[in-house]
Every structure is written in structure tokens, then in C-alpha cells.
C-alpha positions as CSV (number, residue, x, y, z in Angstrom):
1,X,0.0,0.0,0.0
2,X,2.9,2.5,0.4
3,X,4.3,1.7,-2.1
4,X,1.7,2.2,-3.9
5,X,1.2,5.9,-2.7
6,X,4.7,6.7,-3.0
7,X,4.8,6.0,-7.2
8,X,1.2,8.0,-7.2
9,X,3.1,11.1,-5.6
10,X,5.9,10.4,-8.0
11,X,3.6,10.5,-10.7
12,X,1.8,13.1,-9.6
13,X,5.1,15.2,-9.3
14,X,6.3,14.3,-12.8
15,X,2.5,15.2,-13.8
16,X,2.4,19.1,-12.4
17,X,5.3,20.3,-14.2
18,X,8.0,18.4,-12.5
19,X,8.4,20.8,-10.4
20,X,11.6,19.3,-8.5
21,X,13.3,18.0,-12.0
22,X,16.7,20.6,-11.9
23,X,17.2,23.2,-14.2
24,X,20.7,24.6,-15.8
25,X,21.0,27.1,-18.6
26,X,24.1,28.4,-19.6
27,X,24.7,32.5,-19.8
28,X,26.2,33.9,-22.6
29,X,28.3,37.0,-22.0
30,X,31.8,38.4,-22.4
31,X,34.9,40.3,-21.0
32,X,35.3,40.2,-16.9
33,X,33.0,40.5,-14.0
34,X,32.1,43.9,-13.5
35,X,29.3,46.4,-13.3
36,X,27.9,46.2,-16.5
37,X,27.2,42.0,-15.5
38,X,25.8,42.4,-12.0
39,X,22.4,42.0,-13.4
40,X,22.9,39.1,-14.7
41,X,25.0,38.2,-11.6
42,X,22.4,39.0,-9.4
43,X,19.7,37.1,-10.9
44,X,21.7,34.0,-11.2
45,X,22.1,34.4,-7.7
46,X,18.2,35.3,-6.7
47,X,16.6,32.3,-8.6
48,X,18.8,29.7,-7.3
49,X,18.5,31.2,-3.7
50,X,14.3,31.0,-4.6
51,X,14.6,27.4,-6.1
52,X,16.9,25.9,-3.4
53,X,19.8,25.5,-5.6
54,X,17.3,23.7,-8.6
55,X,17.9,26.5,-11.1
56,X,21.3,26.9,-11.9
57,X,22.8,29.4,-14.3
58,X,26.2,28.9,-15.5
59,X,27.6,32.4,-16.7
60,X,30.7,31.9,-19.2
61,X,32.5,34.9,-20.0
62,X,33.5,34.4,-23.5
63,X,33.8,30.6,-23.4
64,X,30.1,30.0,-25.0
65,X,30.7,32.8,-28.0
66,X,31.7,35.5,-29.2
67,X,30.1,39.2,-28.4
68,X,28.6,40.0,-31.4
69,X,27.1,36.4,-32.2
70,X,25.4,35.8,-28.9
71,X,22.0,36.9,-30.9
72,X,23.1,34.6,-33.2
73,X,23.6,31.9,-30.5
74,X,20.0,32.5,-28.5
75,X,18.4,32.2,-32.2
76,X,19.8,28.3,-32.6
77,X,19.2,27.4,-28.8
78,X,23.1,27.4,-28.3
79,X,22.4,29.1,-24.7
80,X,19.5,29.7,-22.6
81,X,21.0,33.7,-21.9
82,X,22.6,36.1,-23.4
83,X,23.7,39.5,-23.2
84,X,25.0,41.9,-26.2
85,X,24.7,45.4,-27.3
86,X,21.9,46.8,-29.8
87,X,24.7,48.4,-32.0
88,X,27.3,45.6,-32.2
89,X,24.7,44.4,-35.4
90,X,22.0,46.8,-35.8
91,X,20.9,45.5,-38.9
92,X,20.1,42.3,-36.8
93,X,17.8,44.5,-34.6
94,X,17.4,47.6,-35.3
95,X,14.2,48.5,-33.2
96,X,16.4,48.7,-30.2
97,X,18.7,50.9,-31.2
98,X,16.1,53.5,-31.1
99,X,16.9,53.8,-27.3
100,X,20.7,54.2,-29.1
101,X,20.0,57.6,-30.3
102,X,21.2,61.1,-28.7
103,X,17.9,62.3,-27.0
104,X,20.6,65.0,-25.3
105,X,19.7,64.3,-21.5
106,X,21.1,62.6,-18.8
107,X,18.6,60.6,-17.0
108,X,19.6,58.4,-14.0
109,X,19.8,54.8,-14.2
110,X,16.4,53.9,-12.3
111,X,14.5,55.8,-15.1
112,X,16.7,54.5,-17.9
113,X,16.0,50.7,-16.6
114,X,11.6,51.9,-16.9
115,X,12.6,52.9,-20.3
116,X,13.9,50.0,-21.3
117,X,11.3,48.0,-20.2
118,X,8.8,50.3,-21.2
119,X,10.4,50.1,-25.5
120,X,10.9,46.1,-24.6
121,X,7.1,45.6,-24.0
122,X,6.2,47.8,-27.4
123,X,4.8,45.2,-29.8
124,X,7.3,46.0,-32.9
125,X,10.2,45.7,-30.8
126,X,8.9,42.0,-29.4
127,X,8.2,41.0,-33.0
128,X,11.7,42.1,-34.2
129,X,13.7,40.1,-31.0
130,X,10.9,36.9,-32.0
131,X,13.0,36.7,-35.3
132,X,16.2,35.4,-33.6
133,X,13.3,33.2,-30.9
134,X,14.8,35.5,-28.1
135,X,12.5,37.6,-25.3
136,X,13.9,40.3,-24.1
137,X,14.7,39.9,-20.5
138,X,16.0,42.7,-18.5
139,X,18.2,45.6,-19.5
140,X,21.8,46.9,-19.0
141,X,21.5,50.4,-18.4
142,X,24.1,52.4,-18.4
143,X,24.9,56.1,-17.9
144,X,25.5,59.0,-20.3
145,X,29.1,57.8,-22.7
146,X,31.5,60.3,-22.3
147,X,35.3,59.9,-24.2
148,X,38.3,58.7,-23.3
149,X,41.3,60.3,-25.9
150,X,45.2,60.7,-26.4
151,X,46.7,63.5,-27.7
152,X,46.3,66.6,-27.1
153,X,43.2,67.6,-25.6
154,X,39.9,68.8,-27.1
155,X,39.5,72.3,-27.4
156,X,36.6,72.9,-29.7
157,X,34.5,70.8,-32.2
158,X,36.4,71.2,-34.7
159,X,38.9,69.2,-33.0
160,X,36.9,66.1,-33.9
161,X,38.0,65.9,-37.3
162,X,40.5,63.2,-37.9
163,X,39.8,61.5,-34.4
164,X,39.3,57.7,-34.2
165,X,36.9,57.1,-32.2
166,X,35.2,53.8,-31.1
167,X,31.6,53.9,-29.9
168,X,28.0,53.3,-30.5
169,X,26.1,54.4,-33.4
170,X,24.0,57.7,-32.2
171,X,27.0,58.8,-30.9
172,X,28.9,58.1,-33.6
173,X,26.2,59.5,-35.4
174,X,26.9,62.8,-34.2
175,X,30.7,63.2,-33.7
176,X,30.6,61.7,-37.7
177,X,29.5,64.5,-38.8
178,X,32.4,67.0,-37.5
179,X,34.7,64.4,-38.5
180,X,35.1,62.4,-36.3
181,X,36.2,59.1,-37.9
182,X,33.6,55.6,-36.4
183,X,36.3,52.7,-35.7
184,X,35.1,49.3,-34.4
185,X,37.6,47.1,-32.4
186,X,36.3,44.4,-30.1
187,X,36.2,45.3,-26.5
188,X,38.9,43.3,-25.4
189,X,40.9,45.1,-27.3
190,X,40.4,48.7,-27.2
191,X,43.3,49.5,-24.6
192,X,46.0,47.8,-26.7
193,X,44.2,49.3,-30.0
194,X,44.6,53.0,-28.2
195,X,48.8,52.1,-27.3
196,X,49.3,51.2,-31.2
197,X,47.1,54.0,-32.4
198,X,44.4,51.9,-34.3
199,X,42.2,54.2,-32.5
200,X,42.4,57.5,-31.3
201,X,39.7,57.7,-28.6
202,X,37.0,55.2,-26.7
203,X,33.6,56.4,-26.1
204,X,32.3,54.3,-23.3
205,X,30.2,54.2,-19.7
206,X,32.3,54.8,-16.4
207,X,32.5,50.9,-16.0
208,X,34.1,49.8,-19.4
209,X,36.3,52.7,-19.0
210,X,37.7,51.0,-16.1
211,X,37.7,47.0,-17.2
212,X,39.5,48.1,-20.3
213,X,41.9,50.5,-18.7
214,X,41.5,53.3,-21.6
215,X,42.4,55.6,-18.6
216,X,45.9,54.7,-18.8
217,X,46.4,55.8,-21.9
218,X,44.6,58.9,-22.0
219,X,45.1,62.0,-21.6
220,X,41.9,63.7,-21.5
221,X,38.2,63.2,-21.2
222,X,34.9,64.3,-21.7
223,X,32.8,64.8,-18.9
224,X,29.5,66.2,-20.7
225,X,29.2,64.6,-24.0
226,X,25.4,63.9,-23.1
227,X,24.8,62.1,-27.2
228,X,23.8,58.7,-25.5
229,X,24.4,55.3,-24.5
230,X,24.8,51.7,-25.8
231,X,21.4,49.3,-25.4
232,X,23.1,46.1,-23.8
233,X,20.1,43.9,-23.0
234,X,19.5,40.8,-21.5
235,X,17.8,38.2,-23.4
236,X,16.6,34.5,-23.4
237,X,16.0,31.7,-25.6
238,X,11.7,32.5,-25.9
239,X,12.1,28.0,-26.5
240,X,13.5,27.4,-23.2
241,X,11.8,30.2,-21.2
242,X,8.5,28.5,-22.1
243,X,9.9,25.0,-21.1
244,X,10.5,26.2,-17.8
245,X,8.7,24.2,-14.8
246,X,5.9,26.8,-13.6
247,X,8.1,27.5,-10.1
248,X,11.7,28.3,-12.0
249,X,9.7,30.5,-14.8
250,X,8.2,32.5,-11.5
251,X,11.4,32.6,-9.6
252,X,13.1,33.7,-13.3
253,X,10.8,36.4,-13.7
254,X,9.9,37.4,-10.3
255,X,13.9,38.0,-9.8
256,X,14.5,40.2,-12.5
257,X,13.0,43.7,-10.5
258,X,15.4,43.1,-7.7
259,X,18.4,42.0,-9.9
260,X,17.9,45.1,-11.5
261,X,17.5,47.1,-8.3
262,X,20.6,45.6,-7.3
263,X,22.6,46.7,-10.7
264,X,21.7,50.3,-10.4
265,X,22.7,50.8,-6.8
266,X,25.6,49.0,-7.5
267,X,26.9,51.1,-10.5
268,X,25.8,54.2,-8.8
269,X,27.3,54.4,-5.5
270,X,30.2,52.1,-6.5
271,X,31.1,52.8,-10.3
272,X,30.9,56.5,-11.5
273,X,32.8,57.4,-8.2
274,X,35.5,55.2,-9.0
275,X,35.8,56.0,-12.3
276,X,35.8,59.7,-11.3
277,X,39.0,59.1,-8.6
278,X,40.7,57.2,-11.2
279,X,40.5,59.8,-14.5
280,X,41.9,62.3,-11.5
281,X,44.3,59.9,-10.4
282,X,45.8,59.1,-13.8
283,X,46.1,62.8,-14.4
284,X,43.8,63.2,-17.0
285,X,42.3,66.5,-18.6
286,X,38.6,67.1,-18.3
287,X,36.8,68.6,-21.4
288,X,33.8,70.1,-20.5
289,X,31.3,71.4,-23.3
290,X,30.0,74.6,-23.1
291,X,26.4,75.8,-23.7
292,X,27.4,77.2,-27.1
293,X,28.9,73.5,-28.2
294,X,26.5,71.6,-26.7
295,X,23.4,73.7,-28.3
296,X,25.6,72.5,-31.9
297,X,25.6,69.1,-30.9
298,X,22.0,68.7,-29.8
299,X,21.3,70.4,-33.3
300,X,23.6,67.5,-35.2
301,X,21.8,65.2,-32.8
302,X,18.2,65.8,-34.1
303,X,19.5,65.4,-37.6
304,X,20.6,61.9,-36.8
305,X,17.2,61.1,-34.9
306,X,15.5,62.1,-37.8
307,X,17.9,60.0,-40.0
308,X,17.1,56.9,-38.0
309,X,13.4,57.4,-38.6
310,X,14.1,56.8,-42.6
311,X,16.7,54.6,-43.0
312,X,14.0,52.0,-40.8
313,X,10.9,53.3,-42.4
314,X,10.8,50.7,-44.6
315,X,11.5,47.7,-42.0
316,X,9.0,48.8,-39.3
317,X,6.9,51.6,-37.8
318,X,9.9,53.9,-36.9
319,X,8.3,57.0,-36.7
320,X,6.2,55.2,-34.1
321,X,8.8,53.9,-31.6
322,X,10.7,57.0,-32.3
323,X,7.6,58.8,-30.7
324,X,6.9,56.4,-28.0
325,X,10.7,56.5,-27.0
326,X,11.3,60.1,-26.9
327,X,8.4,60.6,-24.8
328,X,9.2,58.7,-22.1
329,X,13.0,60.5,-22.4
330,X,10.7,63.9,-20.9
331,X,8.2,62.2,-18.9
């Protein structure tokens, strides 16, 4: 008789989901531990705390793929989890990079993370990620780029010219059209491609500034540039989400608010401070943009909104999302 009850309860487990069957996905992602990966971090940590160690999420740091193919490798079921950047291969999603553009404010990282979600929830941007059978998971925000440069230091626009710069696109968008000159080296590599003068400058947040050292080679640095940031997102195989058992899809999902919580307190009282200390430290000029440049840039930058608005018209609604994003940049 028990044994009889004990292969009914079995049964019955296997039956509602198999609720104590363990779960492991591997996390795509790349460089070091650092700021920009708490998120991702954090969560890991959160759903195997909720699940009692059930759900496990390996996070490789390069050993699953490279950067710019972890859309690539979410699409085929490579990985459960990825992360990557919008602009790395816009062409692959262009509806994110609308949060790419230089909307020409600084916002803090709790309201960038609501617009994130807010442009992940719109329905053109989840039919453009469904291509590559990826949902968008949780964002990487990240504060304001600024530059990072050798040589002698910036002293008006027209200083741009000639400069090889890498960065994101709506940046690059901007500083292309005073001359500045877009050059794309992986992010492993942009301190030794500063040294042997592949490129000139880095345009990054306070965190990759520190991970790839372009500090140590520079000699000055923007502290205004106010033209953007990079969209970084978190994503997941849409396959394996769905496959979850009930109780790891709720401990996935009901993690990612605190993960994020947890990312922007990090990065603010942790990150931009050190970064700050260490651009003093290292001796570095600071370039600050007056009202007159800035009022030139935020004119270039509109041109390049609009810009983005055509080259997509075709592909999707972009006037649309263009809308719905820059009105929650002055909500």
C-alpha cells in the first residue's frame, strides 16, 4: 500500500510540471565580472536562492561565443541567456537601437531601466527580437558615454576631425558629422588598440572605461558629452523560457525587479565614483562642453534622430517607436 502511494506522488510530481526536476541554462556573456554584468549576476544568484539550488545558471565569459554572435547563439538554442549590445549588429535588430539615439539628456539609471522596459514591452520591438526566438529579459542600463582620448586635448568641435573614435552608433552619429572618424575594435581590445594607435579615442560608460583600462592611456576626457548610450540587453531563448517548470519561470521572472535594483545601486554608488577618482588619479584632462557646443551638438543630434526614422521606415513603424521612446526621455 505504500508503495503504492509513493509512485502515485511520484507521478503526480512528474505530472504538475516536474516541479523538482533541476534546471541549468548556460549564460552567454563576455569580458570580466564587473558592473555592466551584476544584473545578470544577481539574478543567477536570486533564482537559485528561490529554487533551493534547482535552477542553476552557468555564466561563461566568453567561453560560449563571441560578443557580437550571442544573438546569433540565443536564435539556434546554443544558450539559454545572453547578453550583447543593440549596435554591435544593428541591422540584426534595429528597433532597439532607437533607445541608441542622442535624446541629449542625462537621466539616472532607475528611469533609464523603466525605459527600457517600457520600449521592450512595445509590440514592434517583441516582433523584431521573435526573429532570432529571443525575449527580451531585462536591461543593461548604463549612464550617459563620455570619451576617453590621447593627444592633445579637445579644445573645440572642430577638434573632432580626424579623431578615431570607437563607440555606439547615435554617438557616432553625431561626432561623424564634425569628422570624427567611427572605428570598431572588439572590446577586449580597445586599450591595446589605443597604445598602437588603431584608434584614437574610446567612447564608453564609467565601467568599461575602467575594465579596459582606456584611462591609462589617455590624456583627457569628456565629462558632458550627453549624445547617448549603448542598449546592452539581457535576453533569453523565448524556447527554453516557455519550457520552464511553472516554479523556476516565477522565480526567473519574479527575480528580474530586484536583480535590476541591485545593478543600479551598484553602478551608482560604486562605479561612477571610482571612475571619477581614477581619471583624477591618472592625471587626466577634463573637457567640459560649453552651452554654445552643446546647443551644436544637440542640433547635429536631431539630424541623426530624424535619420534613423528613414533609414527604418521601410523595415517597421519607426516613426512610431521614435515617438513612444522620446516621450518617455521627458516624462
Amino acid at each position: 500500500m505504500k508503495k503504492t502511494a509513493l509512485i502515485a506522488a511520484l507521478a503526480a510530481t512528474f505530472v504538475t510540471g516536474e516541479l523538482y526536476a533541476a534546471t541549468e541554462w548556460n549564460v552567454s556573456t563576455w569580458g570580466k565580472r564587473r558592473a555592466f554584468t551584476e544584473n545578470i549576476e544577481k539574478l543567477a544568484e536570486l533564482v537559485a536562492q528561490k529554487t533551493n539550488g534547482e535552477f542553476k545558471m552557468n555564466i561563461s565569459y566568453g567561453g560560449l561565443s563571441k560578443p557580437k554572435e550571442n544573438l546569433d547563439g540565443i536564435s539556434i538554442g546554443a544558450f539559454e541567456m545572453a547578453q550583447f549590445c543593440g549596435f554591435y549588429h544593428k541591422q540584426k535588430n534595429p528597433t532597439i537601437t532607437v533607445t541608441e539615439l542622442p535624446f541629449s539628456r542625462d537621466v539616472s539609471l532607475a528611469r533609464m531601466t523603466e525605459i527600457y522596459n517600457e520600449v521592450f514591452k512595445h509590440p514592434i520591438v517583441v516582433k523584431d527580437l521573435a526573429r532570432w526566438n529571443a525575449t527580451l529579459l531585462m536591461p543593461t542600463p548604463m549612464p550617459q558615454y563620455n570619451i576617453v582620448s590621447k593627444g592633445d586635448p579637445l579644445k573645440q568641435l572642430a577638434d573632432f576631425n580626424g579623431l578615431r573614435v570607437r563607440g555606439p552608433g547615435g554617438i557616432m552619429g553625431v561626432l561623424a558629422k564634425i569628422g570624427a572618424v567611427k572605428t570598431g575594435v572588439p572590446f577586449t581590445e580597445v586599450r591595446q588598440s589605443m597604445d598602437s594607435g588603431v584608434i584614437d579615442a574610446a567612447s564608453f560608460a564609467p565601467h568599461a572605461h575602467l575594465s579596459t583600462n582606456s584611462y591609462k592611456v589617455g590624456t583627457w576626457a569628456t565629462t558632458n558629452l550627453n549624445l547617448g548610450t549603448a542598449n546592452c540587453p539581457v535576453i533569453v531563448n523565448t524556447d527554453a523560457l516557455n519550457a520552464l517548470p511553472a516554479a523556476h519561470k516565477a522565480a526567473l521572472l519574479g527575480s528580474v525587479d530586484e536583480a535590476m535594483a541591485y545593478y543600479v545601486k551598484n553602478y551608482d554608488e560604486n562605479t561612477t565614483g571610482k571612475y571619477e577618482k581614477a581619471i583624477k588619479e591618472a592625471g587626466l584632462v577634463h573637457v567640459t562642453f560649453t552651452a554654445e557646443q552643446t546647443a551644436e551638438l544637440n542640433e547635429l543630434a536631431e539630424s541623426v534622430r530624424q535619420e534613423w526614422i528613414k533609414e527604418n521606415s521601410k523595415e517597421f513603424d519607426s516613426k512610431a517607436l521614435y515617438d513612444f521612446t522620446a516621450a518617455l526621455f521627458t516624462r
